[in-house]
C-alpha positions in Angstrom: 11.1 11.0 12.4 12.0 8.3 14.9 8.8 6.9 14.4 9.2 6.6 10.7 13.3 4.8 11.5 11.8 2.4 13.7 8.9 1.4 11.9 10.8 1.1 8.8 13.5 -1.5 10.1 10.6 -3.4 11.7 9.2 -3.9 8.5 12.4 -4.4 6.4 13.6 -7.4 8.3 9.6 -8.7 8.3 9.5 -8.5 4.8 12.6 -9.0 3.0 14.9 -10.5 6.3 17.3 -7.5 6.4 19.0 -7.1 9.4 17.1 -4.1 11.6 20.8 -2.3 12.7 21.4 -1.7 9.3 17.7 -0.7 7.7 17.5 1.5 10.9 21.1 2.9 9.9 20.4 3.6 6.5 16.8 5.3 7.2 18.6 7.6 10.1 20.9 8.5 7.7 18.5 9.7 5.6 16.1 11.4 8.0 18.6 13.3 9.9 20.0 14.7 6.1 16.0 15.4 5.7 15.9 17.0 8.8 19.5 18.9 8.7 18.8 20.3 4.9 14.5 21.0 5.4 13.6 23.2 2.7 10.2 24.3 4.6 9.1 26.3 1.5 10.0 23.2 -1.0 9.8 20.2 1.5 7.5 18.3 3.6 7.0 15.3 5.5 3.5 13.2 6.8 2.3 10.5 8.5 -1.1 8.8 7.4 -3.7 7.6 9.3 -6.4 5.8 8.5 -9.4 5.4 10.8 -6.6 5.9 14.1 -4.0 3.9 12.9 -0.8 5.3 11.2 -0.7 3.4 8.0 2.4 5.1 7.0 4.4 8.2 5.8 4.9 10.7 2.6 7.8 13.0 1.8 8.4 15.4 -0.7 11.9 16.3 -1.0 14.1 18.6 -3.4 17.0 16.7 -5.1 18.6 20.1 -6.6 16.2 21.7 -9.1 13.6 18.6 -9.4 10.9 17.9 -6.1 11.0 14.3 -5.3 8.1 12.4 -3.8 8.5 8.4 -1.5 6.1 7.3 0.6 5.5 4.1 2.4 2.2 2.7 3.6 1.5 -0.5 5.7 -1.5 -1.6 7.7 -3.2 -4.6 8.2 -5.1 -4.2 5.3 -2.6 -3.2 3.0 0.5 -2.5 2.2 3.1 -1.4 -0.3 5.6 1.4 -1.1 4.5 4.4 -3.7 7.7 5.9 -5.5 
């Protein structure tokens, strides 16, 4: 998880100039609710690799009766968000 909060403000104030206190803020915020309401049989998180290099992270998360799915993938060859 803190692999997923620290690479996440990096690439927030790369991209879109947002200050890296409050990205990393926000995203520990929601990774310790992840990690303080895990759902094992309902709820999952990765992180992707591609030929050795993480290229990013999934999570599949229950928002009351619905599964939701966010991931984020970045690399040197590409990048983007999946929602």
């Amino acid at each position: 998880m803190g692999w997923i909060i620290h690479r996440h403000g990096v690439i927030y104030a790369e991209e879109y100039g947002w200050d890296e206190r409050f990205v990393e803020a926000l995203v520990a915020q929601i990774g310790s609710d992840f990690l303080r309401n895990y759902n094992p049989k309902k709820e999952r998180c990765w992180i992707a690799e591609m030929d050795g290099e993480i290229v990013g992270s999934v999570f599949v998360t229950q928002d009351s009766e619905r599964l939701q799915y966010y991931g984020r993938f970045w690399s040197n060859r590409k990048r983007g968000a999946l929602v």
